[in-house]
C-alpha positions as CSV (number, residue, x, y, z in Angstrom):
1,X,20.7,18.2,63.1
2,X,21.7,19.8,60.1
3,X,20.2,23.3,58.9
4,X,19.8,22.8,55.4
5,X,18.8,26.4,54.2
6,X,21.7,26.9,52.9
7,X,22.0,24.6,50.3
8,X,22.9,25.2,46.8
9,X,19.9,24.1,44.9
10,X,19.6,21.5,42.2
11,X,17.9,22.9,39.0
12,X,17.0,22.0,36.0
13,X,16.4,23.7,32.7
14,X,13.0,25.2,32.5
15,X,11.6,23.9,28.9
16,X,10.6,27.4,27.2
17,X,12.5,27.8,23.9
18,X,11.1,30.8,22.6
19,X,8.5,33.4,23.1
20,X,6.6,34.5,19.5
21,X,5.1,37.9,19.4
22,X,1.6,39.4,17.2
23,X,2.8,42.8,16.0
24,X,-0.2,44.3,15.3
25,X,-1.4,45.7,19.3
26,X,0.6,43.5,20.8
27,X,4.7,45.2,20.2
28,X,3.7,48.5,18.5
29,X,-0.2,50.5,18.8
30,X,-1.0,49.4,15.1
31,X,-4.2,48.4,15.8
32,X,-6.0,52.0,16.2
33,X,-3.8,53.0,13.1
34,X,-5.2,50.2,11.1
35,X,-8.8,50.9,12.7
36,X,-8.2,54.3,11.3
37,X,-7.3,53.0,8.1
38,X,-10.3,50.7,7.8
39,X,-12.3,54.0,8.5
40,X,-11.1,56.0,5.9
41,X,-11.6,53.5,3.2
42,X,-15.0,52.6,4.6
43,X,-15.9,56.4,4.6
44,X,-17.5,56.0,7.6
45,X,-17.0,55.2,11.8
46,X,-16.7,51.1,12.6
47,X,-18.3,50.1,15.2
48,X,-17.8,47.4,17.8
49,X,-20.2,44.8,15.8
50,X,-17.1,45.1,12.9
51,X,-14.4,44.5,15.1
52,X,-14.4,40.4,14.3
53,X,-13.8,41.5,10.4
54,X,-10.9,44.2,11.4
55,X,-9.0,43.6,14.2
56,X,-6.3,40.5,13.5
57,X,-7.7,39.9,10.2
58,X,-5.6,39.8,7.2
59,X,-5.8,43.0,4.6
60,X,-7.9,40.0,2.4
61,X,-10.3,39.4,4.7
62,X,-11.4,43.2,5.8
63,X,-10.4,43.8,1.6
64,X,-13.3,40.9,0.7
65,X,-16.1,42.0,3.7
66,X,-15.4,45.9,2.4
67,X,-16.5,44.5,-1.2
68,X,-19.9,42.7,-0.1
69,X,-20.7,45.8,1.6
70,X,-19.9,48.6,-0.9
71,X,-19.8,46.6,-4.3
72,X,-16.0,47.8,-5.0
73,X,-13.3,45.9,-6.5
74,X,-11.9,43.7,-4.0
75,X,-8.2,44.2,-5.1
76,X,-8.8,47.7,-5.3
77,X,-10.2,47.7,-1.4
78,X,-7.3,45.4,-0.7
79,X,-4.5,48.2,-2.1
80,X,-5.9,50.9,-0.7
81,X,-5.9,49.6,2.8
82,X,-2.3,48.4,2.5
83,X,-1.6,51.8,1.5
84,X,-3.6,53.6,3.8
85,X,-2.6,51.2,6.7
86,X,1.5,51.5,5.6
87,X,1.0,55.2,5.7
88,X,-0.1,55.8,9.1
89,X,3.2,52.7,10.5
90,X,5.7,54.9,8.7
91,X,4.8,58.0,10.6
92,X,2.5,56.8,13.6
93,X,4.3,53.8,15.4
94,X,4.9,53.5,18.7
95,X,6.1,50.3,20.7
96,X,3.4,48.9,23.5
97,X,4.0,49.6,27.0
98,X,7.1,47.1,28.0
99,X,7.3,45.3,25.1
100,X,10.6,46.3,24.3
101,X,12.1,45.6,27.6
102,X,10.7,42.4,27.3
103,X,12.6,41.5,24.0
104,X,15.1,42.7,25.8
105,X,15.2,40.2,28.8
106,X,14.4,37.7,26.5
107,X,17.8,38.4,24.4
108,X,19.8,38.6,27.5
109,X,18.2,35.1,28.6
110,X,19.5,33.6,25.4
111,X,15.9,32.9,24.4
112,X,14.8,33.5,21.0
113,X,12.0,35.3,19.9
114,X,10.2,35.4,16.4
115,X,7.5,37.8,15.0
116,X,4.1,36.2,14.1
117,X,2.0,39.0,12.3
118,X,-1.4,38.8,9.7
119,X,-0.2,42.2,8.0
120,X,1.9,41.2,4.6
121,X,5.2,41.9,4.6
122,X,5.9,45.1,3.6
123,X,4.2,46.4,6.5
124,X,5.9,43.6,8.8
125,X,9.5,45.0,7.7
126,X,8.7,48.8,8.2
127,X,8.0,47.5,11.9
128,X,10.7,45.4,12.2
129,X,13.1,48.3,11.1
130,X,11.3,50.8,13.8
131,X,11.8,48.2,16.5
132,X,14.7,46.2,15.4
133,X,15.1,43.7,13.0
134,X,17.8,42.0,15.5
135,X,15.5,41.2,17.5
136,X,13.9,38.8,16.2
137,X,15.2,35.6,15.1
138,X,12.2,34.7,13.0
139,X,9.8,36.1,11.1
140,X,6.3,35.1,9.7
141,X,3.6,37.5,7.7
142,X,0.6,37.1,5.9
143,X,2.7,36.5,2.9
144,X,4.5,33.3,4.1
145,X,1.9,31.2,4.8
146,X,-1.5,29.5,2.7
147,X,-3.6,30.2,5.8
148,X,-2.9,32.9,8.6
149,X,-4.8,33.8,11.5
150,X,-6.7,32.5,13.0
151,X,-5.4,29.2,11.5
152,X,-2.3,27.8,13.1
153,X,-0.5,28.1,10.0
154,X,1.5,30.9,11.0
155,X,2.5,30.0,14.7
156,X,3.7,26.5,13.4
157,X,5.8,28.4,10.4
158,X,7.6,29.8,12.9
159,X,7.9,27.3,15.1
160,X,9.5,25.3,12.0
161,X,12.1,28.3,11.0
162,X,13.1,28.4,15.3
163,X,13.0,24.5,15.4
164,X,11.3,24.6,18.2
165,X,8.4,22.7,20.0
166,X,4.8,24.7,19.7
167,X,3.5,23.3,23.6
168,X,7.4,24.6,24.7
169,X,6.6,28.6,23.2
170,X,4.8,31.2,24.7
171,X,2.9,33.2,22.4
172,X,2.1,37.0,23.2
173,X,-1.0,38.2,21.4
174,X,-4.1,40.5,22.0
175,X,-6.5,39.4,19.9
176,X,-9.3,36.8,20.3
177,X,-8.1,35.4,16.1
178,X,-4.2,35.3,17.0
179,X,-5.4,33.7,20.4
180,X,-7.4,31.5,18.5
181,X,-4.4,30.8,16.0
182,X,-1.5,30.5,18.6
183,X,-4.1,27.9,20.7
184,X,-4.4,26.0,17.9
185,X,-0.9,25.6,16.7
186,X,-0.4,24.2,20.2
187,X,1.4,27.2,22.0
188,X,0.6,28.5,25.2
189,X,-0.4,32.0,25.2
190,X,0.1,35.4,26.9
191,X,-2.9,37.3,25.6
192,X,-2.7,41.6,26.6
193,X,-5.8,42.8,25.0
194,X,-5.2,45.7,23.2
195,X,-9.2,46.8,22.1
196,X,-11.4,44.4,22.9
197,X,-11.5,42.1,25.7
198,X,-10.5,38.3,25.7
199,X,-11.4,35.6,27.9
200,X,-9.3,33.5,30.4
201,X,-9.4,29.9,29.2
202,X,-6.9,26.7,30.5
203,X,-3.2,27.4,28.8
204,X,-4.2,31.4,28.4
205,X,-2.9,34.4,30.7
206,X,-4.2,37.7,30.4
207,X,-2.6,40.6,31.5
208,X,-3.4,44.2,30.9
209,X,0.0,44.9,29.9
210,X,3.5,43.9,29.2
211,X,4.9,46.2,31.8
212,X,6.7,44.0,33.8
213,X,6.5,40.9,32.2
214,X,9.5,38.9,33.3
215,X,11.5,35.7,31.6
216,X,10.5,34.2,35.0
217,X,6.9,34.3,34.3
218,X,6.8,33.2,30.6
219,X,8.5,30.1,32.0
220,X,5.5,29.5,34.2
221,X,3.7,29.8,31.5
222,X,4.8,27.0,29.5
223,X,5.9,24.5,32.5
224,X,4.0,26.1,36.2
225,X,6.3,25.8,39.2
226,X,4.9,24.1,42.3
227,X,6.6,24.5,45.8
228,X,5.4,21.7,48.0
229,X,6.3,21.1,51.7
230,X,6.4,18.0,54.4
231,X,5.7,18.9,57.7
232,X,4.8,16.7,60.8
233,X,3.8,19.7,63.3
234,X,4.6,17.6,66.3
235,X,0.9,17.1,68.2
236,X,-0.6,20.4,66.1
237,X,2.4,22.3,67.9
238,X,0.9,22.6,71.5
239,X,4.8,22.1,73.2
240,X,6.1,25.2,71.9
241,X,4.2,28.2,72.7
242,X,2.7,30.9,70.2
243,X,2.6,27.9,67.8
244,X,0.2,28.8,65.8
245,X,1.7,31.7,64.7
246,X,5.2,30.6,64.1
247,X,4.1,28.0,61.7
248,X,2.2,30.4,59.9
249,X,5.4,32.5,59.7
250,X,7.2,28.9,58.7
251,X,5.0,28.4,55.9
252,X,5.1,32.0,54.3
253,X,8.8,31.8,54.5
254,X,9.6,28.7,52.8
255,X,7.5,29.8,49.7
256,X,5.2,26.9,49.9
257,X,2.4,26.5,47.3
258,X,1.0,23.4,49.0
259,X,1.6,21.8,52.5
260,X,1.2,18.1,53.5
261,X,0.9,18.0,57.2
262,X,1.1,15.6,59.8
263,X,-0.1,15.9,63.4
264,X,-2.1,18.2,62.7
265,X,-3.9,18.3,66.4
266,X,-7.2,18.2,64.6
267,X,-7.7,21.6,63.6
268,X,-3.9,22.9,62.4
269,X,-5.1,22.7,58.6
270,X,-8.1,24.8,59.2
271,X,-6.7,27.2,61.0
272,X,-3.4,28.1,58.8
273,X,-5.5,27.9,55.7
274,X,-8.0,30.1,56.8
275,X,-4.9,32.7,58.7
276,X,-3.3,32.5,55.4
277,X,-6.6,33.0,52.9
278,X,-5.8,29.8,51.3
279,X,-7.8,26.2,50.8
280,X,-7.8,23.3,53.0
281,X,-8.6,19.6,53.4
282,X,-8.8,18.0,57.1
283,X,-8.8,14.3,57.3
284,X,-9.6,12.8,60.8
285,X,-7.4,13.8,63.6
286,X,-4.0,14.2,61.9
287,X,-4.1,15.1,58.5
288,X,-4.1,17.9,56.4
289,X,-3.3,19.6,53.5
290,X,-3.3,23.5,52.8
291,X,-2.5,24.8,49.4
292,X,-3.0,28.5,47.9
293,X,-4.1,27.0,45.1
294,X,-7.8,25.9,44.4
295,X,-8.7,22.4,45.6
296,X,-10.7,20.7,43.0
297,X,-11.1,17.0,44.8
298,X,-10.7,15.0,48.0
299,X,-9.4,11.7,47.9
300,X,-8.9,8.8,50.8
301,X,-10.8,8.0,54.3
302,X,-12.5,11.6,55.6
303,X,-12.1,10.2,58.8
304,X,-8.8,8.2,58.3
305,X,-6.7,7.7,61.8
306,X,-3.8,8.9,63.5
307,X,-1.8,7.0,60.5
308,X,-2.8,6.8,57.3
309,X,-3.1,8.9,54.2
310,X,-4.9,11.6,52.4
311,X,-5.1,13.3,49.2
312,X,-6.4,16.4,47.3
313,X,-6.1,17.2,43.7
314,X,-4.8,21.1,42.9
315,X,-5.7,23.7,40.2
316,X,-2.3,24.8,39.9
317,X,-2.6,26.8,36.5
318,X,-5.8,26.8,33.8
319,X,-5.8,23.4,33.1
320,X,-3.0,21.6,34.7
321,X,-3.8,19.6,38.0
322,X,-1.0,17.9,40.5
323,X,-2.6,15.2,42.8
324,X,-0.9,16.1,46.5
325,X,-1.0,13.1,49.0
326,X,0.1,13.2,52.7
327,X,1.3,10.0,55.0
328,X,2.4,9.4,58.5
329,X,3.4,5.9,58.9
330,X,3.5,4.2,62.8
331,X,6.5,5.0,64.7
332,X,7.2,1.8,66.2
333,X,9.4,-0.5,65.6
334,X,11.8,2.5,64.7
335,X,15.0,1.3,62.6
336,X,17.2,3.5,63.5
337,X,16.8,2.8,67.0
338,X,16.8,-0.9,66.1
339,X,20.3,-0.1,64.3
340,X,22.3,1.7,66.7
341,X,21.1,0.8,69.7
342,X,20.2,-3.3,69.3
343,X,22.4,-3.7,66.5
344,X,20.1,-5.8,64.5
345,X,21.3,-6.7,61.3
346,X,19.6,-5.8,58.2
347,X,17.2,-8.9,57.5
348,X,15.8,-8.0,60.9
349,X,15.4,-4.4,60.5
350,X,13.7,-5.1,56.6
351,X,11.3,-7.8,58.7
352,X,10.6,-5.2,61.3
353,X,8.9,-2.9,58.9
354,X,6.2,-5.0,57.7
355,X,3.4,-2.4,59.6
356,X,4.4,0.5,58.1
357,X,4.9,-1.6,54.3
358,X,1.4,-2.5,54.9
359,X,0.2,1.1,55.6
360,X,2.5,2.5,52.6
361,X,1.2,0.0,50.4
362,X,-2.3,1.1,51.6
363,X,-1.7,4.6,50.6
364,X,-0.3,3.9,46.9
365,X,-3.8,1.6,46.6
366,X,-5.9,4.7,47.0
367,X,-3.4,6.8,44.9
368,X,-3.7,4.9,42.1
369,X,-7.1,4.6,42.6
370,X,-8.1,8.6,42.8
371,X,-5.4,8.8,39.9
372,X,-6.5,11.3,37.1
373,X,-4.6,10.2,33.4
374,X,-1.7,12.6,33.1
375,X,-2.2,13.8,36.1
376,X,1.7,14.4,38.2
377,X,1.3,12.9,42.2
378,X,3.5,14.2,44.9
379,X,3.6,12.2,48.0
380,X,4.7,13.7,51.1
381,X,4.5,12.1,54.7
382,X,6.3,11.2,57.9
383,X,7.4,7.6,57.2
384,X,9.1,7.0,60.4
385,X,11.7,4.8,58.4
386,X,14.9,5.8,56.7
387,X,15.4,5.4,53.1
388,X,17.4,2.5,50.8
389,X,19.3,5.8,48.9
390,X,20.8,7.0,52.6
391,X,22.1,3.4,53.7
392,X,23.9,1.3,51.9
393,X,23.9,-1.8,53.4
394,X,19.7,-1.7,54.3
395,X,17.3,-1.8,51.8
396,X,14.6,-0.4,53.4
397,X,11.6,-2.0,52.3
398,X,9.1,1.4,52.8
399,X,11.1,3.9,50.6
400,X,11.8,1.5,48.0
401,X,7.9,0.1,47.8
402,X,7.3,3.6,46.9
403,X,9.8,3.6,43.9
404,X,8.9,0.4,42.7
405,X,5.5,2.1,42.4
406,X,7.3,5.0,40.1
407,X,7.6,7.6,42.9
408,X,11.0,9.2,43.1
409,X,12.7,11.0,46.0
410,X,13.0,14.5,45.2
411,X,15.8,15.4,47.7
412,X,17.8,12.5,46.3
413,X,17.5,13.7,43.2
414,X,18.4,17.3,44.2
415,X,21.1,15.7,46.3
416,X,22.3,12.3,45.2
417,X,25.3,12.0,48.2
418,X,23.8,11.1,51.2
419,X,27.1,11.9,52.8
420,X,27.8,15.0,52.0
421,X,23.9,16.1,52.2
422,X,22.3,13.7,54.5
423,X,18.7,16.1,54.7
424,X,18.4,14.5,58.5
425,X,14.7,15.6,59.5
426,X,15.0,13.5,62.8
427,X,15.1,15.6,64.6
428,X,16.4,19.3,65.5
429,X,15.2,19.0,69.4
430,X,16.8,16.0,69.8
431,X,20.5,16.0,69.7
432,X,20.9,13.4,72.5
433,X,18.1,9.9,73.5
434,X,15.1,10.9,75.5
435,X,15.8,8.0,77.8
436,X,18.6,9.9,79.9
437,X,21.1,7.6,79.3
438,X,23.1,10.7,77.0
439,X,23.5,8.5,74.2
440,X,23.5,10.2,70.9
441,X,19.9,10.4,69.1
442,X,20.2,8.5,66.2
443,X,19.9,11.5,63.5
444,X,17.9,10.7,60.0
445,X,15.9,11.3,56.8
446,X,12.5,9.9,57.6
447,X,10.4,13.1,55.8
448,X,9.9,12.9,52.7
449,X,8.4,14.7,49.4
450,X,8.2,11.9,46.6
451,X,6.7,12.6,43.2
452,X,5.3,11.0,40.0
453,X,5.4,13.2,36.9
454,X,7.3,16.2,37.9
455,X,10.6,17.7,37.0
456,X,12.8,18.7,41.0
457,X,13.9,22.4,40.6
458,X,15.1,22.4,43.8
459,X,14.8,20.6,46.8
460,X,16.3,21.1,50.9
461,X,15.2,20.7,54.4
462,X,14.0,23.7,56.7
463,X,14.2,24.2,60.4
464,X,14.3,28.3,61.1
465,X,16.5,29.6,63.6
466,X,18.8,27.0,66.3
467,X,16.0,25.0,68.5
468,X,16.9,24.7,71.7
469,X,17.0,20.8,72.9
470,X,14.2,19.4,74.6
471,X,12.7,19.5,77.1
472,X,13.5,23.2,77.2
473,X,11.6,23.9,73.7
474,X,8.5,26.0,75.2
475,X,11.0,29.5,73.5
476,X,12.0,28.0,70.1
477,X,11.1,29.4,67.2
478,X,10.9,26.4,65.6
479,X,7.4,25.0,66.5
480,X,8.2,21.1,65.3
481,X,10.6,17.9,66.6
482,X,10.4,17.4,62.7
483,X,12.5,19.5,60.4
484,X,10.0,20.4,57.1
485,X,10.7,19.1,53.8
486,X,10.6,21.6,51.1
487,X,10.4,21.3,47.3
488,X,9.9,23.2,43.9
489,X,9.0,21.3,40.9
490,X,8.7,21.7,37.1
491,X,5.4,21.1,35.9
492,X,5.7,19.3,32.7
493,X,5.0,20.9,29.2
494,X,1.5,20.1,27.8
């Protein structure tokens, strides 16, 4: 059995291409300044019923309410408060918490960022000298555009002078207008609310500050990561003692979002999910799923047997939703065994798996059934059957139903050699066959996590620490005769 863990991992370039910043609250702590500067050409204290006609508003709008209230000149309002607010930037500004270390890690990534602001340009330049005009590889003010906030005018200029995608940009905003303005040009959005409070909604993350922001996490913003593991437990784990608790350790260690189990013992899911504060679905006696991230729907037979499938649909960010399905397929006829130790010849072997086609075939009938529209489906299972990438003169009938139904192999795809990385999962306890004759165990890849929809970051087996061969496996830290599957993938952009 080969340990895996060490593998170099296949990636994949993560889709955000830029990252497009308010000013105003959001890089420097304008917005009290321009408060301030509303107030003194008011002549008197706002109050919160005027913050949707002051903060993120153009000087034209706040110029024009000014006039229906006091009867001024509406150009005179509008000079005054550029003067007043340009003023108080020259001596006052100061850069929001993080903000600059984040344009920092965003230059060092290679990503390009772009300033997106309602104040005209004059103001927009005396910021852009304070913080750094190099910074930025863009920039769009009230000047530049017909319409600004909260019309998407000014998010898709700049989307235009980066020639970039809006849904592949992260916008960083603290407003409820420039919120309103980057949702609508399409751009996901970062919102750090700078006065007044805004909402979660799907698409939006809030976040009091931009203290620690990372590259990492505007990534997730734009395309979510999903970890997803394969694990048959072996009987629930009742051969190796303190099971319970191992796979819990297991679990937290490989990172896993969501698990598809097999041999569950009836009460596995339940258990870990609740050790681990996480959700669950049980079906029947030997399937489960646990995931940390909200379960929305249940899909397949509640009470399904031994083998079989079952599926659950995941809230993995505001509004984007992965459809996880787990399988365990009969064990008998076994090919491998069929191979190497009857030497049937490949017609034979493809002949021999017309159960388990039948019980695949099954499982894609319900998939596509519970299918959501755009909605990515990762299938995980025991199969019990090699696959037609790993041998080349076998096309094994299971694994390849499932790619004729659009599913692809993510370890494959991480690791297209079966040679140099065969990903055996069958089986870490048994090096030799049970049958005492000492003949070598035939070892293979018959766990697998398949997807529809998704983008493999990386993908590798997992067995912790060296099992010790049955039947002396009561010690091992490993609590499974299975090695684990274990995949991230890309979510795609909206």
């Amino acid at each position: 059995m080969r340990n895996d863990n060490n593998v170099t991992p296949h990636t994949s370039e993560r889709p955000l291409q830029a990252v497009l910043f308010d000013m105003d609250g959001t890089l420097v702590d304008t917005e009290r300044l321009w408060w301030e500067a509303v107030e003194q050409v008011a002549g008197r204290r706002l109050t919160e019923d005027d913050q949707r006609d002051v903060l993120g508003r153009p000087v034209e709008h706040t110029a024009a309410w000014l006039a229906a209230a006091t009867s001024r000149p509406e150009a005179d309002l509008a000079a005054e408060l550029h003067r007043e607010f340009a003023d108080r930037v020259r001596t006052g500004i100061v850069p929001r918490p993080g903000a600059l270390d984040l344009l920092d890690a965003l230059a060092a990534a290679g990503l390009p960022a772009a300033l997106v602001t309602a104040s005209p340009r004059a103001v927009a330049d005396v910021v852009l000298d304070a913080l750094g005009a190099d910074r930025f590889a863009a920039s769009v003010t009230a000047d530049d555009t017909a319409r600004t906030k909260p019309a998407p005018d000014p998010y898709q200029a700049a989307c235009r002078a980066l020639g970039v995608d809006p849904a592949a940009c992260v916008a960083v905003e603290d407003t409820e207008t420039g919120v309103a303005s980057a949702e609508a040009a399409g751009c996901a959005v970062l919102a750090v609310p700078s006065l007044a409070p805004i909402g979660t909604a799907p698409g939006r993350t809030v976040r009091d500050s931009l203290t620690g922001v990372t590259v990492q996490e505007l990534r997730r913003m734009v395309a979510p990561e999903l970890r997803v593991m394969s694990w048959n437990l072996w009987l629930g784990g009742r051969e190796v003692d303190d099971h319970r608790a191992k796979q819990l350790k297991a679990v937290l260690e490989s990172g896993a979002d969501v698990v598809g189990l097999q041999e569950t013992g009836g009460t596995a899911a339940q258990e870990l999910a609740e050790a681990l504060g996480w959700y669950h679905h049980r079906a029947g006696e030997n399937l489960g799923v646990i995931s940390r991230h909200p379960i929305t729907a249940r899909f397949g037979d509640p009470d399904v047997g031994f083998y079989g499938a079952a599926g659950v649909r995941i809230a993995v960010a505001p509004g984007r939703e992965v459809d996880v399905w787990t399988a365990h397929l009969h064990y008998t006829p076994y090919g491998p065994y069929e191979a190497v130790f009857d030497g049937l010849e490949a017609a034979e072997l493809i002949a021999h798996e017309e159960l388990r086609l039948a019980q695949l075939r099954e499982a894609l009938g319900r998939i596509d059934e519970a299918g959501g529209a755009g909605v990515p489906v990762v299938l995980v299972g025991d199969f019990n059957c090699p696959s037609h990438l790993d041998w080349p003169d076998v096309v094994w009938p299971v694994t390849k139903a499932a790619e004729d139904a659009g599913f692809a192999d993510s370890f494959r795809e991480a690791h297209p050699d079966p040679a140099a990385e065969p990903g055996h999962t069958w089986s870490p306890i048994h090096p030799v066959h049970e049958d005492g004759s000492g003949r070598p165990e035939p070892q293979d890849r018959i766990d697998y996590v398949l997807h529809r929809g998704l983008t493999v970051r990386d993908a590798r087996t997992l067995v912790t620490g060296t099992p010790r061969p049955w039947p002396d496996v009561a010690d091992n830290d490993w609590p499974s005769d299975h090695a684990a599957v274990v995949t991230t993938f890309v979510l795609p952009v909206r």
